[in-house]
DODONU-579156 format. One record per atom (N, C-alpha, C): residue number from 1; x, y, z; atom name; residue in three letters. Coordinates in Angstrom, 2 decimals, padded with zeros to 5 digits. Layout:
R   bake        px        py        pz   titi   baba
R    NUM         X         Y         Z     CA    ALA
...
This chain:
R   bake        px        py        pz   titi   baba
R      1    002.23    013.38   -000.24      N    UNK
R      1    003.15    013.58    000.87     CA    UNK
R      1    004.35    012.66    000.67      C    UNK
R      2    005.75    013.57    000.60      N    UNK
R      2    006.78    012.24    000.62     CA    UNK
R      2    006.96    011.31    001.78      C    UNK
R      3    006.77    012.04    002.74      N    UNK
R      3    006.97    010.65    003.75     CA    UNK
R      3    005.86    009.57    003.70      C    UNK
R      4    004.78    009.54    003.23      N    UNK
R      4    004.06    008.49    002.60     CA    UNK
R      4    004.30    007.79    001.74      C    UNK
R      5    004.52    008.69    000.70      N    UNK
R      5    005.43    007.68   -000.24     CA    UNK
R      5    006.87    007.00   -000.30      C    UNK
R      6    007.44    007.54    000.85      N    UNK
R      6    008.20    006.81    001.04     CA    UNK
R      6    008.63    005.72    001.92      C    UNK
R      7    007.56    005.98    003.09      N    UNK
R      7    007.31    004.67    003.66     CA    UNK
R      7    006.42    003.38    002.95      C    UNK
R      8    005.41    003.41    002.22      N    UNK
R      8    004.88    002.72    001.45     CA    UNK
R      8    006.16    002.22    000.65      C    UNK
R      9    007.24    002.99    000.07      N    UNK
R      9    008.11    002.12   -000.43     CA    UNK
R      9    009.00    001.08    000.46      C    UNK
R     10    009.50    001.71    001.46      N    UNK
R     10    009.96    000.99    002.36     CA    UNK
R     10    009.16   -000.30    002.26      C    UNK
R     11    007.99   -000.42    003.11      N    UNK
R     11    007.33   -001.32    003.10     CA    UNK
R     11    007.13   -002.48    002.23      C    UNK
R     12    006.84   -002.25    001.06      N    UNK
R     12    006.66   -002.51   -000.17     CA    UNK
R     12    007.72   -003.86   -000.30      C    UNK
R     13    008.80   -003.55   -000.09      N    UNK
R     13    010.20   -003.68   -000.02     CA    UNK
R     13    009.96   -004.98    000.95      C    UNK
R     14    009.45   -004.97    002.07      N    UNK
R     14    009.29   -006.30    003.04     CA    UNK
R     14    008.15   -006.89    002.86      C    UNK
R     15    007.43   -006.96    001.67      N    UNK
R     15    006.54   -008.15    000.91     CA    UNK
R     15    006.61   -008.81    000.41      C    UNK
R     16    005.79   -009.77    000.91      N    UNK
R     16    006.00   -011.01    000.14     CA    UNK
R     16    004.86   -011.69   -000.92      C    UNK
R     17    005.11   -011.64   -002.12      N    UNK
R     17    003.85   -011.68   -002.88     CA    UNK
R     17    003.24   -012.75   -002.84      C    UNK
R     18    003.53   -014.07   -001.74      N    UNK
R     18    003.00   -015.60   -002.05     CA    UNK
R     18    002.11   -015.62   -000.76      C    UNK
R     19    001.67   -014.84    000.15      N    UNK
R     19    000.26   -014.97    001.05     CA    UNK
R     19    000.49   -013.61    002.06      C    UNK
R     20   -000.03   -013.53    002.44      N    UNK
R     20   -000.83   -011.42    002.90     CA    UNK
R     20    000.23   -011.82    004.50      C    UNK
R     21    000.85   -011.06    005.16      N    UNK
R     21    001.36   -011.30    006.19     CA    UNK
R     21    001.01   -010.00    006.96      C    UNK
R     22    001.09   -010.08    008.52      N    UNK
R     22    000.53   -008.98    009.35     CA    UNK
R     22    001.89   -008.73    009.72      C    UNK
R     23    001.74   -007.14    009.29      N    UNK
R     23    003.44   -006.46    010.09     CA    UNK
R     23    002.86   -005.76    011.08      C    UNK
R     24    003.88   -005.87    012.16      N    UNK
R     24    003.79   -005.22    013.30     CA    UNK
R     24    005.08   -003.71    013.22      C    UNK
R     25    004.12   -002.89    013.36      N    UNK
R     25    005.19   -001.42    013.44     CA    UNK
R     25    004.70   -001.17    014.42      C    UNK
R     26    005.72   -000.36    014.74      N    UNK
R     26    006.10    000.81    016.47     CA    UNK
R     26    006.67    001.22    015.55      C    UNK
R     27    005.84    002.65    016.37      N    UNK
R     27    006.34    004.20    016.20     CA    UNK
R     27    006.21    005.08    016.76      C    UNK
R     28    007.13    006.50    016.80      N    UNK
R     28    006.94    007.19    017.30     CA    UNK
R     28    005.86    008.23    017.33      C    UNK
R     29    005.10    008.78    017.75      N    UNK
R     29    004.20    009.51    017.62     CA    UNK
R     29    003.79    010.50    016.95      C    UNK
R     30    005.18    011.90    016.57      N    UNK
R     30    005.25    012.52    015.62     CA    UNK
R     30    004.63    011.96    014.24      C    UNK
R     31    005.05    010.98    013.54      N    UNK
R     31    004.92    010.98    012.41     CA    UNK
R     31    003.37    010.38    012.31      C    UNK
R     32    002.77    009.98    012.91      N    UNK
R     32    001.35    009.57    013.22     CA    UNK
R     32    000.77    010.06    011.57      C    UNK
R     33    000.09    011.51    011.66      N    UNK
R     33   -000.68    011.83    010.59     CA    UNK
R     33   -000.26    011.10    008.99      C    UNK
R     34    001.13    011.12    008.98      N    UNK
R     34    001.64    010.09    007.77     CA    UNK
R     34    001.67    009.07    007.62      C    UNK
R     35    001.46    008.48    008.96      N    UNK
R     35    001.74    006.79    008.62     CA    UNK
R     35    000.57    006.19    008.22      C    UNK
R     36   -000.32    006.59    008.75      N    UNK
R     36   -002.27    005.98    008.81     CA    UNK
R     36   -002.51    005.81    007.69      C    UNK
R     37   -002.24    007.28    006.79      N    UNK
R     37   -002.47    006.92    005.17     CA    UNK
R     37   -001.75    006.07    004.57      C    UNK
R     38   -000.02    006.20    004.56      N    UNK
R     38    000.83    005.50    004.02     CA    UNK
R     38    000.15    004.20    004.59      C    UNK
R     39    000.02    003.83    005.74      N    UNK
R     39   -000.03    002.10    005.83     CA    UNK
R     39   -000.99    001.53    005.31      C    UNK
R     40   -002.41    002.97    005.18      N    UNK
R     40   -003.48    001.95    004.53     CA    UNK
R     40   -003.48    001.67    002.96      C    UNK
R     41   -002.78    002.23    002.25      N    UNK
R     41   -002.12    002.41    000.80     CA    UNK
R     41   -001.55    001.25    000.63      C    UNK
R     42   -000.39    001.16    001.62      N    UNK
R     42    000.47    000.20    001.37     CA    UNK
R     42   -000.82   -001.60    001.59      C    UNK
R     43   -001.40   -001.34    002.68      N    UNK
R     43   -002.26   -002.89    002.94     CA    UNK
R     43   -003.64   -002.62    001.66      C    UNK
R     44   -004.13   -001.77    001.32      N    UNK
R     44   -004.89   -001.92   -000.08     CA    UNK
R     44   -003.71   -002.44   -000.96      C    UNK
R     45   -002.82   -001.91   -001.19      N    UNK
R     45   -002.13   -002.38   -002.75     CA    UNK
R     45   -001.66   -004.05   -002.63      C    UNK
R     46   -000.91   -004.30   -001.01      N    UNK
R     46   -000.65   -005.51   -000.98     CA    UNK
R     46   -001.41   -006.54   -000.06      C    UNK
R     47   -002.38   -006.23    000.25      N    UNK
R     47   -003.37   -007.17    001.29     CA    UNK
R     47   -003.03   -007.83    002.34      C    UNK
R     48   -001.42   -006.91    002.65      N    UNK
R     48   -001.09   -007.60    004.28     CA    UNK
R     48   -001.67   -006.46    005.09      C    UNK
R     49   -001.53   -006.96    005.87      N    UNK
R     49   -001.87   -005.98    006.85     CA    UNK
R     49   -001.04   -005.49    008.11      C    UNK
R     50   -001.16   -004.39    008.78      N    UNK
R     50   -000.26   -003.93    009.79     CA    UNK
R     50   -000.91   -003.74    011.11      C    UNK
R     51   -000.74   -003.45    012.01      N    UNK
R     51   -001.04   -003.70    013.42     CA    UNK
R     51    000.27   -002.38    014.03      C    UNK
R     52   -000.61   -001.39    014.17      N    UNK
R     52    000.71   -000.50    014.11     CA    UNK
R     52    000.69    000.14    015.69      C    UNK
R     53    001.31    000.43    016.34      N    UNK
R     53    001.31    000.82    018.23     CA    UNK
R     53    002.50    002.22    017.76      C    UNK
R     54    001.79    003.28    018.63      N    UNK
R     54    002.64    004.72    018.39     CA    UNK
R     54    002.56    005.14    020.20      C    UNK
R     55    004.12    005.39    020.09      N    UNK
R     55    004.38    005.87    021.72     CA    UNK
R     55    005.63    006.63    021.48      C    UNK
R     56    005.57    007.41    022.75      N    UNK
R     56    006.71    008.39    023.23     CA    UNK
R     56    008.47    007.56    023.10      C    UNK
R     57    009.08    008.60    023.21      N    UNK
R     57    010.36    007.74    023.27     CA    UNK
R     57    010.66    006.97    024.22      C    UNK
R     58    010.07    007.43    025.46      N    UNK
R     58    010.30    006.50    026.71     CA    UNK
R     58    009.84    004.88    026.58      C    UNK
R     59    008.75    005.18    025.96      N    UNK
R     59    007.90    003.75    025.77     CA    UNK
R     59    008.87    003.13    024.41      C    UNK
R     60    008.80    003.89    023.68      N    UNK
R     60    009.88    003.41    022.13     CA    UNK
R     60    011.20    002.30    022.82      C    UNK
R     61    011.56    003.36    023.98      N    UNK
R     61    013.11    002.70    024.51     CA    UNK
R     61    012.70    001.82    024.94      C    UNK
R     62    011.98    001.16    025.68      N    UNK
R     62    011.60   -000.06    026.75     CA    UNK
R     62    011.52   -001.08    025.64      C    UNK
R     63    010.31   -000.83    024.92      N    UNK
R     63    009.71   -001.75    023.35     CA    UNK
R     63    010.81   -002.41    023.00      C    UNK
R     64    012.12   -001.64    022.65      N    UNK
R     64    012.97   -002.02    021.19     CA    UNK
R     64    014.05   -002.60    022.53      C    UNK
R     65    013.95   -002.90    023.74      N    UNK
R     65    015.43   -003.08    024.90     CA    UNK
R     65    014.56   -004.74    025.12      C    UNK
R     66    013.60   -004.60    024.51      N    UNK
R     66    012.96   -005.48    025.03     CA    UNK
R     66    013.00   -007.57    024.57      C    UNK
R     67    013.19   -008.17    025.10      N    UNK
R     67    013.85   -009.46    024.70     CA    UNK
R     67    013.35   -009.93    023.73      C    UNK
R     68    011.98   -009.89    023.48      N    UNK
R     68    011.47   -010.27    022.68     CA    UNK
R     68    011.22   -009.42    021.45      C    UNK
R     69    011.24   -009.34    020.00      N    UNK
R     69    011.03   -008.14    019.14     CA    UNK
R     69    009.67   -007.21    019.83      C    UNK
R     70    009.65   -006.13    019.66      N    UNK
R     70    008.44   -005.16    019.74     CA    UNK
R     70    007.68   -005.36    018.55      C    UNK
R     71    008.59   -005.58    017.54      N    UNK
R     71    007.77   -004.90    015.53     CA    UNK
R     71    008.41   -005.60    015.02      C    UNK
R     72    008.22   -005.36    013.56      N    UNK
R     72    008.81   -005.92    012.45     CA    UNK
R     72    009.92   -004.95    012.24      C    UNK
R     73    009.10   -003.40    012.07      N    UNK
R     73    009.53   -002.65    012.00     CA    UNK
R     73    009.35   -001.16    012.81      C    UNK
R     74    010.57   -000.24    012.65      N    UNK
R     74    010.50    000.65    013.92     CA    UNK
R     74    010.66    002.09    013.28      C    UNK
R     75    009.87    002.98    013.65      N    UNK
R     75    009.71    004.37    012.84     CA    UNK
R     75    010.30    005.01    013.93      C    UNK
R     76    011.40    005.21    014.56      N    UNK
R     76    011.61    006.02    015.45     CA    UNK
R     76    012.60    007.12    015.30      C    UNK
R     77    013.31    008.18    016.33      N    UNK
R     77    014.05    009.13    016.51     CA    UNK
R     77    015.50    008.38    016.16      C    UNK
R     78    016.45    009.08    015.31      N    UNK
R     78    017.88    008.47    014.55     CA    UNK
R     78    018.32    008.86    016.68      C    UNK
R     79    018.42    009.33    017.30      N    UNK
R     79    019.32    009.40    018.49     CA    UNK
R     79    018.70    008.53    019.34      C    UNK
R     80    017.91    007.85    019.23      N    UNK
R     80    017.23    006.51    019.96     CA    UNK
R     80    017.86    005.49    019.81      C    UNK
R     81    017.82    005.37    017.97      N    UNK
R     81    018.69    003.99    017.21     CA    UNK
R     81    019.92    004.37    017.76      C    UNK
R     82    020.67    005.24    017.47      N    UNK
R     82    021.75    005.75    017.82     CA    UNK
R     82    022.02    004.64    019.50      C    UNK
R     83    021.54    005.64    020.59      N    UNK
R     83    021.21    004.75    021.94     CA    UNK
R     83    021.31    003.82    022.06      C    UNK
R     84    020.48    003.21    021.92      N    UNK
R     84    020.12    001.47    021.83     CA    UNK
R     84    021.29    000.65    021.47      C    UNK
R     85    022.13    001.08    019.96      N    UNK
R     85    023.36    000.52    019.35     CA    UNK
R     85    024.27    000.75    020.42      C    UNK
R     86    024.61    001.48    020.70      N    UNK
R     86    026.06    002.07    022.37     CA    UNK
R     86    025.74    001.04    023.04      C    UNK
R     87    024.29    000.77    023.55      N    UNK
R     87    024.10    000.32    025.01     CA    UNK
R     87    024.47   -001.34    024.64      C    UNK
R     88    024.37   -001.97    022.90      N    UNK
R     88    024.87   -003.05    023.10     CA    UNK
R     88    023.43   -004.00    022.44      C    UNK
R     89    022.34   -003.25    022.61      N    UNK
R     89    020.88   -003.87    022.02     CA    UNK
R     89    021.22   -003.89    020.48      C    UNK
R     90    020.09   -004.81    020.32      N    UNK
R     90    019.98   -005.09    018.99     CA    UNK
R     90    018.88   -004.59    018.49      C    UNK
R     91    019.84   -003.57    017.31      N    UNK
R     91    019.59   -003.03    016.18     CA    UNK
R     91    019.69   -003.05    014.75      C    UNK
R     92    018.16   -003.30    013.71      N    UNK
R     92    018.55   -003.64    012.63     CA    UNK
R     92    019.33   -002.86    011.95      C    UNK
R     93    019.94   -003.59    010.80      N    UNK
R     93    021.07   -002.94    009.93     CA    UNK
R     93    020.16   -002.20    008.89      C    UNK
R     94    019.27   -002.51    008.69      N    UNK
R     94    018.21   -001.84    007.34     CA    UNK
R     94    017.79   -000.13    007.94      C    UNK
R     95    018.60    000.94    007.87      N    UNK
R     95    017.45    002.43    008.15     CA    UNK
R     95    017.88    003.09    007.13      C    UNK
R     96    016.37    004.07    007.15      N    UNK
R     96    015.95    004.93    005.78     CA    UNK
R     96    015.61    006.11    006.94      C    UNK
R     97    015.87    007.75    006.22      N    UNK
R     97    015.42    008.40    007.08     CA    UNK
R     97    014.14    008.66    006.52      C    UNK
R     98    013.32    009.31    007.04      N    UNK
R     98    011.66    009.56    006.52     CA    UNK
R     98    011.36    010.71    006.94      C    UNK
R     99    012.00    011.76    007.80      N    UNK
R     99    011.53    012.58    008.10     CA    UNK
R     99    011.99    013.69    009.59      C    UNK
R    100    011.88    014.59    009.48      N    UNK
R    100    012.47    015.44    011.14     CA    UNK
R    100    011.71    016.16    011.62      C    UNK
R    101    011.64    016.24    013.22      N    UNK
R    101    010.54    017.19    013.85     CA    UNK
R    101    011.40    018.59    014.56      C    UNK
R    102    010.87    019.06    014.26      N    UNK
R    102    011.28    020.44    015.02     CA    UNK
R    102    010.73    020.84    016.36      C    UNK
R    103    011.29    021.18    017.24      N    UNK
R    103    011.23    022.07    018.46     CA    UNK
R    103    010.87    023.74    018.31      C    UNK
R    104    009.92    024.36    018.85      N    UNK
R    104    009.83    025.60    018.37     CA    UNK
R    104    009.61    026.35    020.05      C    UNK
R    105    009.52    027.42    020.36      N    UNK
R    105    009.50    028.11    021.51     CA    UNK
R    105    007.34    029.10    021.00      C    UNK
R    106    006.44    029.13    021.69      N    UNK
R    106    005.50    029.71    022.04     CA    UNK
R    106    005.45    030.41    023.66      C    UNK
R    107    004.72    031.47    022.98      N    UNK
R    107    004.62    032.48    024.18     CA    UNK
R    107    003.30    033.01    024.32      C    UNK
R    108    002.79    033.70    025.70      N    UNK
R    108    001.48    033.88    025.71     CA    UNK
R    108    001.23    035.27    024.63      C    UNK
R    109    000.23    035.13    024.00      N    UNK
R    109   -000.37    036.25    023.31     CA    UNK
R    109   -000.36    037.69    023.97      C    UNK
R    110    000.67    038.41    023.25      N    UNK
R    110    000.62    040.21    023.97     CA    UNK
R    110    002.03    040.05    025.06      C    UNK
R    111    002.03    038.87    024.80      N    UNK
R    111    004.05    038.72    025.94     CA    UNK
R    111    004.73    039.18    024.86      C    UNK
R    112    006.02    039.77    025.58      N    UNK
R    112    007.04    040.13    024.76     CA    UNK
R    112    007.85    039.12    024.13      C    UNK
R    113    007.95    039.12    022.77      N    UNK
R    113    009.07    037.88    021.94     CA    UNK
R    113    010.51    037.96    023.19      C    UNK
R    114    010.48    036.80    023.25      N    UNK
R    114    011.79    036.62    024.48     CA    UNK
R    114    013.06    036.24    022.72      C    UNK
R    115    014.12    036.81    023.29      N    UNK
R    115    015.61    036.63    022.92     CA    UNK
R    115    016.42    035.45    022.78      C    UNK
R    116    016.60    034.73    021.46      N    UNK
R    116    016.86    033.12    022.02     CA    UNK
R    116    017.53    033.59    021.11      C    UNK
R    117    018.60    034.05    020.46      N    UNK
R    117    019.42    034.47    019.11     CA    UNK
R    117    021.09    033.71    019.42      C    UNK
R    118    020.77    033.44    020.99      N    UNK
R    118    021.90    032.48    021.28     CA    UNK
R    118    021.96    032.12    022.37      C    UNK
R    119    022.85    031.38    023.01      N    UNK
R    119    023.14    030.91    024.25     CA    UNK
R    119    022.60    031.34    025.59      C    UNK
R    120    023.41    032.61    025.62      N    UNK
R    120    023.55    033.59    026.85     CA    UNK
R    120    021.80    034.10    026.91      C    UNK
R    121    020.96    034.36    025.33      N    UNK
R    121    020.21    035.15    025.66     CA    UNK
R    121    018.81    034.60    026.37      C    UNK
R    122    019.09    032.78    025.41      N    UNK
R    122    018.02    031.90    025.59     CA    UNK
R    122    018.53    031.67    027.23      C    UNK
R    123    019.73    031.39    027.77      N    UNK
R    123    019.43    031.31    029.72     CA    UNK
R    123    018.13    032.48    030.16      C    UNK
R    124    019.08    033.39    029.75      N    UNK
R    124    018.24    034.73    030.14     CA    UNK
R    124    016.54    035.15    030.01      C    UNK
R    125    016.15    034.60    028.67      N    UNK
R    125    015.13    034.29    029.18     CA    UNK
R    125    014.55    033.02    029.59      C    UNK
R    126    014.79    031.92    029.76      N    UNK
R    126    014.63    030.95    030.36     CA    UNK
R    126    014.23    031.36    031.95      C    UNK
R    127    015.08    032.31    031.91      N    UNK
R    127    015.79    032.12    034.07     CA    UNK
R    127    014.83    032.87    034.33      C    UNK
R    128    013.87    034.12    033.01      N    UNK
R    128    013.13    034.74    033.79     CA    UNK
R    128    011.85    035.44    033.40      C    UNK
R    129    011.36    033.49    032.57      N    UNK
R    129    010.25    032.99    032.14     CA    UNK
R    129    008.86    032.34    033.27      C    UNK
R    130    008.17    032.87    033.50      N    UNK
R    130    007.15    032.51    034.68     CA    UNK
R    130    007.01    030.98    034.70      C    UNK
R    131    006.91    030.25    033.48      N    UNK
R    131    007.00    028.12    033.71     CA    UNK
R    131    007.73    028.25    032.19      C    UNK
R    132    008.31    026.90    031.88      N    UNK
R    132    008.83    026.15    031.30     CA    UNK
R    132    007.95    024.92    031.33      C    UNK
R    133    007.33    024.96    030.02      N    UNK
R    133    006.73    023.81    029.96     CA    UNK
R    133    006.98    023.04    028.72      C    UNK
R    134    007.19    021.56    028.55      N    UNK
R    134    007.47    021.01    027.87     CA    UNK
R    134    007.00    019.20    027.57      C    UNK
R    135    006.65    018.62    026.24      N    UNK
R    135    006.18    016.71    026.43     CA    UNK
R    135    007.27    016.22    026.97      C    UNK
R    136    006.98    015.15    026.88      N    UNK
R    136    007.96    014.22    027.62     CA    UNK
R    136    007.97    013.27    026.38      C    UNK
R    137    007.34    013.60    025.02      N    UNK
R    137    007.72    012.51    023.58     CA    UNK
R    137    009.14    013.04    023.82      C    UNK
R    138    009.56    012.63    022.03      N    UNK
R    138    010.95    012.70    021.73     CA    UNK
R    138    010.98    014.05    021.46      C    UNK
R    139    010.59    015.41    021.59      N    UNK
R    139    010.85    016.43    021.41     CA    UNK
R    139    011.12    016.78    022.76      C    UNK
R    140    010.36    016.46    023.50      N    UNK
R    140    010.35    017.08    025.18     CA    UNK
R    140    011.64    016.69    025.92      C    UNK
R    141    011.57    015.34    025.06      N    UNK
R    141    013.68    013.96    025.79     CA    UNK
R    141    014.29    015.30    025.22      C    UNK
R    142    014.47    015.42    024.27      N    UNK
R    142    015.76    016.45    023.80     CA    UNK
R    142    015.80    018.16    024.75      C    UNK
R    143    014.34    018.85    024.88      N    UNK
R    143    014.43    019.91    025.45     CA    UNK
R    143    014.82    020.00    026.86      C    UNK
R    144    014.90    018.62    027.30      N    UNK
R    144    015.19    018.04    029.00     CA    UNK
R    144    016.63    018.18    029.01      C    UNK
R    145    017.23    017.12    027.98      N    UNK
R    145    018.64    017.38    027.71     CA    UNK
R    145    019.14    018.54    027.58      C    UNK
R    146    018.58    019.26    026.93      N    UNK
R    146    019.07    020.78    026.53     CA    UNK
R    146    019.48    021.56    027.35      C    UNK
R    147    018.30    021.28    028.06      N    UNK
R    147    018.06    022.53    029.61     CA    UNK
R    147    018.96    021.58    030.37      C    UNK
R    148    019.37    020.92    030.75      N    UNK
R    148    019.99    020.58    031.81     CA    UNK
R    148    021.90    020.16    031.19      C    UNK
R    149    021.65    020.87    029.83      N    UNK
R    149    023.24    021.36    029.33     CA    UNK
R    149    023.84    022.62    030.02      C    UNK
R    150    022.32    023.20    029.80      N    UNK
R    150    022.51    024.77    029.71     CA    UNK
R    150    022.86    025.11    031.20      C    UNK
């Protein structure tokens, strides 16, 4: 998997070969299934170890606003970092991207494919969709935004 291997490099990168040190990561939740392997790769090859906490963006935002560091290091959404930098918080200068999640639309089995080919069609069916349901991670922050563009 590249995003394993490329976080293991990352990592790699903030070792120190003269005694085993415990990194603290926060992350976002998406990337979960990749990191578990990548981190245990990375603490077999170099015998530090990590201590890793995975939460929603809401929780991500509080963590990283927060006075004291959250992590060493932070696996989160580029429009979070983005955020955080505007509002004036401190943000490291070191990012690598690792990876993107997609948003997709599901419908009940035997419903008709609703029309999202653009703007006008996705209101349309939106406006006359029985619920709208959506997380509240960093996919759900953006579909909140969306809908309340639209």
């Amino acid at each position: 998997m590249s995003v394993a291997r490329l976080l293991a490099a990352l990592l790699a990168a903030t070792a120190m070969p003269l005694h085993a040190l415990e990194l603290r990561v926060l992350s976002a939740g998406a990337v979960e299934p990749g990191m578990r392997p990548a981190l245990a790769a990375f603490e077999r090859a170099t015998g530090h170890t990590i201590a890793i906490s995975f939460a929603a963006a809401p929780a991500l935002r509080e963590a990283l606003r927060a006075p004291t560091p959250a992590a060493d290091i932070a696996v989160v959404p580029q429009p979070l970092i983005d955020e955080l930098a505007a509002s004036g918080a401190r943000v490291g200068t070191s990012r690598a991207p690792i990876g993107k999640v997609g948003v997709g639309v599901a419908i009940r089995s035997g419903a008709e494919t609703p029309d999202i080919t653009s703007v006008d069609t996705l209101k349309a069916a939106l406006g006359s969709a029985d619920a709208v349901v959506f997380n509240r991670a960093s996919t759900g922050v953006y579909v909140e935004r969306m809908l309340q563009r639209l």
